[in-house]
DSSP file (Angstrom, degrees, kcal/mol; ACC not computed):
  #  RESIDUE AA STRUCTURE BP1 BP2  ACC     N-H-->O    O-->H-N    N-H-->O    O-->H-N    TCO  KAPPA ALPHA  PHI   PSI    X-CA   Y-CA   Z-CA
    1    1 A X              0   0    0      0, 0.0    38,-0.9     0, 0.0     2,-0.3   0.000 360.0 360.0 360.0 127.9   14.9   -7.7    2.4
    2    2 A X  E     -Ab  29  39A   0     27,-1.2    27,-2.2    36,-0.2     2,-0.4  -0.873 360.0-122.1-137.4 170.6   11.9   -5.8    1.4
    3    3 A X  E     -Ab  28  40A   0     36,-3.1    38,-1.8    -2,-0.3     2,-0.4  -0.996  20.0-146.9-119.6 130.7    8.6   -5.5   -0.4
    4    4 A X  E     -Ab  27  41A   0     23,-1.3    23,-6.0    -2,-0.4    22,-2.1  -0.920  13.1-137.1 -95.8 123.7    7.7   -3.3   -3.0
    5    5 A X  E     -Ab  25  42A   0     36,-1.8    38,-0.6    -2,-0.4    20,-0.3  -0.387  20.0-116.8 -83.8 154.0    4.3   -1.9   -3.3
    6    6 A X    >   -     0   0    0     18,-2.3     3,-2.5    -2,-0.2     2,-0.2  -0.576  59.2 -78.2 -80.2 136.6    2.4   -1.6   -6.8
    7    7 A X  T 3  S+     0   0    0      1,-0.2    -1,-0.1    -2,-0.2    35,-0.0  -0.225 121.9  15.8 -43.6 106.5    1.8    2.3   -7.3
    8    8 A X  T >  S+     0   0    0     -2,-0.2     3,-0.7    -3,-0.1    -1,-0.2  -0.222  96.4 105.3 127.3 -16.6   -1.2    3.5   -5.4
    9    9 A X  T <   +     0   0    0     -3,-2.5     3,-0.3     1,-0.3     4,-0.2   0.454  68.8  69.6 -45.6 -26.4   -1.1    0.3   -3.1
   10   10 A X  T 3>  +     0   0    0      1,-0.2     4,-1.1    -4,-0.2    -1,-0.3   0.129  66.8  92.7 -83.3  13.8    0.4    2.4   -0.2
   11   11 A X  T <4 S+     0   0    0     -3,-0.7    -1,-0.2     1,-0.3    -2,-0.1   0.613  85.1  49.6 -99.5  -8.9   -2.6    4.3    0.5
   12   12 A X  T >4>S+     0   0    0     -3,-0.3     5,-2.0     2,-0.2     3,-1.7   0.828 112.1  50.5 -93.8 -41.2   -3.9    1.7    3.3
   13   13 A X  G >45S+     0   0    0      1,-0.3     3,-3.2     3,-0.2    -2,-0.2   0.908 104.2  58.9 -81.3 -42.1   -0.2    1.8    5.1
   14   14 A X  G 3<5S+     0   0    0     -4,-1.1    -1,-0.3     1,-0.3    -2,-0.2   0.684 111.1  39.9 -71.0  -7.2   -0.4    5.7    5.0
   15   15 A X  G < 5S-     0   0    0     -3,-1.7    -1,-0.3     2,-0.1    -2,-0.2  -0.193 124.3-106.5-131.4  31.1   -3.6    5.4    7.1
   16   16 A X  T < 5 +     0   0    0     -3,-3.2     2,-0.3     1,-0.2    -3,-0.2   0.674  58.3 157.3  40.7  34.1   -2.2    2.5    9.3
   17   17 A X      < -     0   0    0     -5,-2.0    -1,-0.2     1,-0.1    -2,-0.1  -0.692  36.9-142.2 -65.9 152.7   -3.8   -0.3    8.3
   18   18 A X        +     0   0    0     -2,-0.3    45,-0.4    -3,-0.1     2,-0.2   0.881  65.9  77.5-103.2 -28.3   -1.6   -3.0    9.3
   19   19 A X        -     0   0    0     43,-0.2     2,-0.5     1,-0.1    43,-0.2  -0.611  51.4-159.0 -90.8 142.7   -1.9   -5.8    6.4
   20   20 A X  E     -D   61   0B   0     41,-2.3    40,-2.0    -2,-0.2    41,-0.7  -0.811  28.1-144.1 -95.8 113.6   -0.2   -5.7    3.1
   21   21 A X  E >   -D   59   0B   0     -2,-0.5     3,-6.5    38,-0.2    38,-0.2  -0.732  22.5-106.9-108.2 160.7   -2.4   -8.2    1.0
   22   22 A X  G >  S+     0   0    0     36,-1.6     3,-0.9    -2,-0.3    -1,-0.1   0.634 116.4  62.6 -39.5 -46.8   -0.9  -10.7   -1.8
   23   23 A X  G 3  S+     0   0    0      1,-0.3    -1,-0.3    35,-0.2    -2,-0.1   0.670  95.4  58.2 -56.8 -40.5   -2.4   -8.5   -4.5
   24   24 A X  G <  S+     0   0    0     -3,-6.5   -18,-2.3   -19,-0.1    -1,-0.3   0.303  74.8 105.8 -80.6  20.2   -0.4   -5.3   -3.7
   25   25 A X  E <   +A    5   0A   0     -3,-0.9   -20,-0.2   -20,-0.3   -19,-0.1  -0.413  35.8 176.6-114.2 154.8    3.0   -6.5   -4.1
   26   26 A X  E     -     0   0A   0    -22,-2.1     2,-0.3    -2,-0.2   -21,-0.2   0.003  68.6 -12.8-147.9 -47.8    4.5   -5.2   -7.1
   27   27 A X  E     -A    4   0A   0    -23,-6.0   -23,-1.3     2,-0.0     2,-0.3  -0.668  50.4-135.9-179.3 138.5    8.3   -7.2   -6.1
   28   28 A X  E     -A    3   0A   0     -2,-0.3     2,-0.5   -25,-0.2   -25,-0.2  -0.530  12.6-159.3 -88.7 149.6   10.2   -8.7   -3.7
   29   29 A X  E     -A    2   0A   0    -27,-2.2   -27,-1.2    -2,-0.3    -2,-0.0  -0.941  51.9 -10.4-132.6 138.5   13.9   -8.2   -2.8
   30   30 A X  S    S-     0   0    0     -2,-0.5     2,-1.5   -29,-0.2   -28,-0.1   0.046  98.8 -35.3  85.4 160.9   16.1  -10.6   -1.0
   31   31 A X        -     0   0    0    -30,-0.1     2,-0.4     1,-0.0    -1,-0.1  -0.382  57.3-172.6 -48.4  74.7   15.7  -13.7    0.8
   32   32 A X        -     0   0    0     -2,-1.5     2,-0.3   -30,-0.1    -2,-0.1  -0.673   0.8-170.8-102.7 132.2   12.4  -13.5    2.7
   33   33 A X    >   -     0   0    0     -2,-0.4     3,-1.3     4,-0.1    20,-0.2  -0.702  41.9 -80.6 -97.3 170.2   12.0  -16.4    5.1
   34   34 A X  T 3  S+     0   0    0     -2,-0.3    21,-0.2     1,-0.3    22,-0.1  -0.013 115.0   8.5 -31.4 -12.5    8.4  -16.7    6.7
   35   35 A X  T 3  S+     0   0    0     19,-0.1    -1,-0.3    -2,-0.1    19,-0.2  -0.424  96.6 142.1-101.7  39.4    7.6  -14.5    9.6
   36   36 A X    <   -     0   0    0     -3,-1.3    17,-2.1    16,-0.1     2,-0.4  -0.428  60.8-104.5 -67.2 162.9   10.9  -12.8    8.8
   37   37 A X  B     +E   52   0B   0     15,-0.2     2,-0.5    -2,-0.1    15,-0.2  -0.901  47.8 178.7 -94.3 120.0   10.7   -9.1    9.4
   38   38 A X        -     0   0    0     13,-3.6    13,-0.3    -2,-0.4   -36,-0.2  -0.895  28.2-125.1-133.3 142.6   10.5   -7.1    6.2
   39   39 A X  E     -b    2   0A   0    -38,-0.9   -36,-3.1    -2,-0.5     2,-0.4  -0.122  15.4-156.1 -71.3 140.6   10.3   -3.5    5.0
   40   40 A X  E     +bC   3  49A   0      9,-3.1     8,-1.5   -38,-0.2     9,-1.4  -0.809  20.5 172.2 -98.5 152.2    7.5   -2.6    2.7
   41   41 A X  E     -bC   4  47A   0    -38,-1.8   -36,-1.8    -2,-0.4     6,-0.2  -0.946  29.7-115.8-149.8 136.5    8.6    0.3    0.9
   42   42 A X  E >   -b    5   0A   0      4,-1.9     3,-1.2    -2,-0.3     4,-0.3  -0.669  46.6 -84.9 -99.0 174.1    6.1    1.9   -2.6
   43   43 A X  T 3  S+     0   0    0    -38,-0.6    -1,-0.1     1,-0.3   -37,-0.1   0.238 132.3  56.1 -82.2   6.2    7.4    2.0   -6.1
   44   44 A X  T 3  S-     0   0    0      2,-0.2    -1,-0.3     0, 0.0    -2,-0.0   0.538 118.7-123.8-107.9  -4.4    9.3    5.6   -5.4
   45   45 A X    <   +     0   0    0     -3,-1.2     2,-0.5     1,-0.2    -2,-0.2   0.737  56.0 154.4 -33.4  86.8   10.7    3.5   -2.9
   46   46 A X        -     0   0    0     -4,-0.3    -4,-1.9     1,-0.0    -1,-0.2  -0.882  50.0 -93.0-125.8 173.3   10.1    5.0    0.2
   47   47 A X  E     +C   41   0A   0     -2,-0.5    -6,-0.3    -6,-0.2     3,-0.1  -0.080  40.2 170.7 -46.5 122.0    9.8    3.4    3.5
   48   48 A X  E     -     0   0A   0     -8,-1.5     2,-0.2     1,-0.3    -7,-0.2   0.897  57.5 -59.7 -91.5 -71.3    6.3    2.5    4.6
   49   49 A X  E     -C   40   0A   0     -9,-1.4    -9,-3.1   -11,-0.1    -1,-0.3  -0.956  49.8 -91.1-171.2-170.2    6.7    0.5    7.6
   50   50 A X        +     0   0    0     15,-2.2    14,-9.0    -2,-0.2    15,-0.4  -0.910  50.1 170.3-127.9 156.4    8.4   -2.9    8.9
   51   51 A X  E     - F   0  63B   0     12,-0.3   -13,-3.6    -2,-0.3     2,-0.3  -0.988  38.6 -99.5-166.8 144.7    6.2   -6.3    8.8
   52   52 A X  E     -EF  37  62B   0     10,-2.5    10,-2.7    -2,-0.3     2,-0.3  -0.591  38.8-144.0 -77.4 138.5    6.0  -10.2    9.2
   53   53 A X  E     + F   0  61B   0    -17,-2.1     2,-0.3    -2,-0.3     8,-0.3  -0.718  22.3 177.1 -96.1 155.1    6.0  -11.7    5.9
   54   54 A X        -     0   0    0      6,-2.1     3,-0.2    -2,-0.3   -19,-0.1  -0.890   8.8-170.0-147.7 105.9    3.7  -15.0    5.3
   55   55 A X  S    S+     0   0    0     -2,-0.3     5,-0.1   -21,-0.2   -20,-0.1   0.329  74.5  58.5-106.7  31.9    3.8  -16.1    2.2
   56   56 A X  S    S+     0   0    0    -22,-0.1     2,-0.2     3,-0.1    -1,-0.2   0.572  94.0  79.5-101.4  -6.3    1.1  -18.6    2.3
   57   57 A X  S    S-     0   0    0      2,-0.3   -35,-0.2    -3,-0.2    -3,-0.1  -0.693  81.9-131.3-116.4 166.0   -1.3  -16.3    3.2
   58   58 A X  S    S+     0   0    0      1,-0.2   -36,-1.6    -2,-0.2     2,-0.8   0.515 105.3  78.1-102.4  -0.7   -3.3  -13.6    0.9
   59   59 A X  E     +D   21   0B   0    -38,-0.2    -2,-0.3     1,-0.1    -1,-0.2  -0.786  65.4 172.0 -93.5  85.6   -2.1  -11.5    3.9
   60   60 A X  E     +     0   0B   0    -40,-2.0    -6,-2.1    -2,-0.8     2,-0.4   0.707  53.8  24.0 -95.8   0.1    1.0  -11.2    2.9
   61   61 A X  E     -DF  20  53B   0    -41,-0.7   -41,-2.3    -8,-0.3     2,-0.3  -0.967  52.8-166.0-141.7 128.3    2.6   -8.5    5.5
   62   62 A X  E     - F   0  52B   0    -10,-2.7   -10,-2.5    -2,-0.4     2,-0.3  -0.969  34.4-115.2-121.3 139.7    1.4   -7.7    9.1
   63   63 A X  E     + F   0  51B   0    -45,-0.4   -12,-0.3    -2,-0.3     3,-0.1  -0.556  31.1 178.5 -83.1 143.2    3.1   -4.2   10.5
   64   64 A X        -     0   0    0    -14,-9.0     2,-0.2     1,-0.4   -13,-0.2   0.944  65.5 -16.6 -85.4 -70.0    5.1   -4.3   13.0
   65   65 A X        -     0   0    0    -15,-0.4   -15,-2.2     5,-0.1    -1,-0.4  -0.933  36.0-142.5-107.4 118.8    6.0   -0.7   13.1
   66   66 A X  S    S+     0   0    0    -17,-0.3     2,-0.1    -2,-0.2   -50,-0.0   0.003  76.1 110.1 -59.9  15.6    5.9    2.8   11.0
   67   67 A X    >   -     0   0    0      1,-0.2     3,-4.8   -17,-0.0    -1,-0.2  -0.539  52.9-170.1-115.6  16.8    9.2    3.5   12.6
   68   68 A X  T 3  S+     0   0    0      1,-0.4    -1,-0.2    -2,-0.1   -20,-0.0   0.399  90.0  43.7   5.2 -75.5   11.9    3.3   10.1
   69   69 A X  T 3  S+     0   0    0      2,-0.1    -1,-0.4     0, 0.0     0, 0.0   0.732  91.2 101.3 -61.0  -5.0   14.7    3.5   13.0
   70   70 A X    <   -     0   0    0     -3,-4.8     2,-0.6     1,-0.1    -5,-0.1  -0.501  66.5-147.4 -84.9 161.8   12.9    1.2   15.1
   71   71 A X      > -     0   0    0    -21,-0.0     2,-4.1     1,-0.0     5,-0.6  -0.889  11.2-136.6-129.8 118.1   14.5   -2.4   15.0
   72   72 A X  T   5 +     0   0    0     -2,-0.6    -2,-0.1     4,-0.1     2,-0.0  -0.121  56.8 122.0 -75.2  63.9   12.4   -5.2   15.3
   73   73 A X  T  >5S-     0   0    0     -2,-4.1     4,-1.7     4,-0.0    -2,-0.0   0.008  83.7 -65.2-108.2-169.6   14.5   -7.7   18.0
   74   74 A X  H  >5S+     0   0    0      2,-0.2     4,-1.2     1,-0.2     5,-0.1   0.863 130.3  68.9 -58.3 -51.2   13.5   -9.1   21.5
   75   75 A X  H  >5S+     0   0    0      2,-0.2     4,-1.6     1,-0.2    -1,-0.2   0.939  90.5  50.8  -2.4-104.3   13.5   -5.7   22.6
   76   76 A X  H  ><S+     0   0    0     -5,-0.6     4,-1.6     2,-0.2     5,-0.2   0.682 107.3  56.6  -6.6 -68.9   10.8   -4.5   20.8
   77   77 A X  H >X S+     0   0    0     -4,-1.7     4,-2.7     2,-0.2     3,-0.6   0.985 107.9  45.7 -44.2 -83.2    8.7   -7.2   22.1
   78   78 A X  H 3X S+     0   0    0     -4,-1.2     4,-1.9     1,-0.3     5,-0.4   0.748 107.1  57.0  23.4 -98.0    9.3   -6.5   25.4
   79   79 A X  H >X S+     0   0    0     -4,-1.6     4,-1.7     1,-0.2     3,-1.1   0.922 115.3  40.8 -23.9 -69.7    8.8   -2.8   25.0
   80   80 A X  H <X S+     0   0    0     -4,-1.6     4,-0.7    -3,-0.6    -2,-0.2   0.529 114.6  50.4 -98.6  -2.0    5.3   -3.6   23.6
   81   81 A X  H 3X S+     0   0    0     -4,-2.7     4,-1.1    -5,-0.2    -1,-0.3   0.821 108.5  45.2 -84.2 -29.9    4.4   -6.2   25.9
   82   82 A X  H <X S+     0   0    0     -4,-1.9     4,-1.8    -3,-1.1    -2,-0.2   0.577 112.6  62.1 -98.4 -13.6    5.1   -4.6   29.2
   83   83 A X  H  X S+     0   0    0     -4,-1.7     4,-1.3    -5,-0.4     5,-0.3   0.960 107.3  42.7 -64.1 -63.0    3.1   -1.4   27.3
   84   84 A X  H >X S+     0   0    0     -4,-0.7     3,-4.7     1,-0.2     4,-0.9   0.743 110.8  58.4 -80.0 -90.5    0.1   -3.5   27.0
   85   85 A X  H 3X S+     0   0    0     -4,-1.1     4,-2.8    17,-0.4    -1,-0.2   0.484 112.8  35.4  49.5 -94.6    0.6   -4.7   30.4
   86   86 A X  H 3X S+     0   0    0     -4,-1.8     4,-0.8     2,-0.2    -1,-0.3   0.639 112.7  62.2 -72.6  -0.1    0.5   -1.5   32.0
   87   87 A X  H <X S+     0   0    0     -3,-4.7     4,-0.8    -4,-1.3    -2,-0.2   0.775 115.3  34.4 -84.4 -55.4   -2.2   -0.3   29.4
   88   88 A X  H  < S+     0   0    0     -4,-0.9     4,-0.3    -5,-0.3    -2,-0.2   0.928 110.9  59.0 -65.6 -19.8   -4.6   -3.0   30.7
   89   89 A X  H  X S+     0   0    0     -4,-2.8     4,-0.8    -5,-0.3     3,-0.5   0.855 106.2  52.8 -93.7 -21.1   -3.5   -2.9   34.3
   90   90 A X  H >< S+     0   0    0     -4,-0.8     3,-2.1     1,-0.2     2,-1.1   0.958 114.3  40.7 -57.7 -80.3   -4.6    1.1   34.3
   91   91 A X  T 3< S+     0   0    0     -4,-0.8    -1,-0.2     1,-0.3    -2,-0.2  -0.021 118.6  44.8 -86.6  29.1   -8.1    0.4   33.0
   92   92 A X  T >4 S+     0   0    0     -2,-1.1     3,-1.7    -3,-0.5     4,-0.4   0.388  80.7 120.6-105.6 -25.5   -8.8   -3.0   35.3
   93   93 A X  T << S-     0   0    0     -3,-2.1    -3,-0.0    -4,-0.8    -4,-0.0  -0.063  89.2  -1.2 -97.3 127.4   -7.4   -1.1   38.0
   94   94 A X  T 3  S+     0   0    0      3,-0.1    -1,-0.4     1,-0.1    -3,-0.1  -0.143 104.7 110.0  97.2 -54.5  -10.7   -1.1   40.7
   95   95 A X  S <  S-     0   0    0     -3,-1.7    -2,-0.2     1,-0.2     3,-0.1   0.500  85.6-122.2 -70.3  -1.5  -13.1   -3.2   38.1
   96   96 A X        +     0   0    0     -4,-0.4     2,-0.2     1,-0.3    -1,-0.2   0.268  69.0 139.9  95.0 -37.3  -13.2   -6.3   39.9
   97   97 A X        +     0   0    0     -5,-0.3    -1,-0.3     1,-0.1    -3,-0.1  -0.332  29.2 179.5 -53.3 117.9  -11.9   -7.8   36.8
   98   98 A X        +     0   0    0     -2,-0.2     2,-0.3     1,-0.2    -1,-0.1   0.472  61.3  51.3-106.2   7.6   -9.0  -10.7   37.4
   99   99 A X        +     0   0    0     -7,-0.0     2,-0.2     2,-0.0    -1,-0.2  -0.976  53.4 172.7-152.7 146.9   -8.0  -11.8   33.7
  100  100 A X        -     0   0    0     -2,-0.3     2,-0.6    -3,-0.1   -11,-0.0  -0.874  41.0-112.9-145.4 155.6   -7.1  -10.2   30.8
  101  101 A X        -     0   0    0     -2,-0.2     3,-0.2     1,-0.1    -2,-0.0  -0.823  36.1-175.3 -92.4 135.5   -5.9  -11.2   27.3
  102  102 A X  S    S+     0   0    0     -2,-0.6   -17,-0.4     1,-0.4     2,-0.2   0.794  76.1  16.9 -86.1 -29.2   -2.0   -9.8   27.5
  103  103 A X  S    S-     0   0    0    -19,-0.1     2,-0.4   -18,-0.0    -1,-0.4  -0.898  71.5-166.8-167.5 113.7   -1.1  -10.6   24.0
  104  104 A X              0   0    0     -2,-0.2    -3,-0.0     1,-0.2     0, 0.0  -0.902 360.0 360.0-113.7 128.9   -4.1  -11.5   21.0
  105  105 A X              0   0    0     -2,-0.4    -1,-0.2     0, 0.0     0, 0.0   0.577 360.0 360.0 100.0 360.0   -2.5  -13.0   17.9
């Protein structure tokens, strides 16, 4: 399952911005369910990065990753939870501070 971007469309992904919007899509391949994970790939078609699909929304890809091998399972999450975790619990550490958001979005 993938998205293919319309030629020049990739230039936002190449500088990590994370959304693919409805406009850039040039064609889809495969069975894409709703938050499914898919790769966007540009019209030469190489890999861009991997992303939740929505298709009700003019956002039609959020990235997950830029990570070709990485594989986006329960894992992953994990991984990137217990990251932000320890990201916030370094820079609270001393402030006085007793809540934090762990996970926005």
């Amino acid at each position: 399952m993938r998205i293919i971007l319309k030629r020049g469309r990739e230039k936002s992904l190449l500088r990590h911005h994370p959304w693919v919007f409805s406009g850039a899509v040039h064609a889809m391949e495969g069975n894409i369910e709703p938050g499914g994970t898919v790769a966007i790939h540009d019209r030469d078609g190489e890999f861009l990065a991997w992303a939740a699909y929505s298709p009700a929304s003019q956002i039609r890809a959020r990235v997950w990753s830029w990570v070709a091998s990485e594989i986006i399972d329960e894992a992953f999450f994990r991984r990137r939870i217990i990251a932000a975790r320890r990201l916030r619990e370094t820079w609270l550490a001393n402030s006085g501070v007793t809540a934090y958001r762990l996970v926005h979005a």
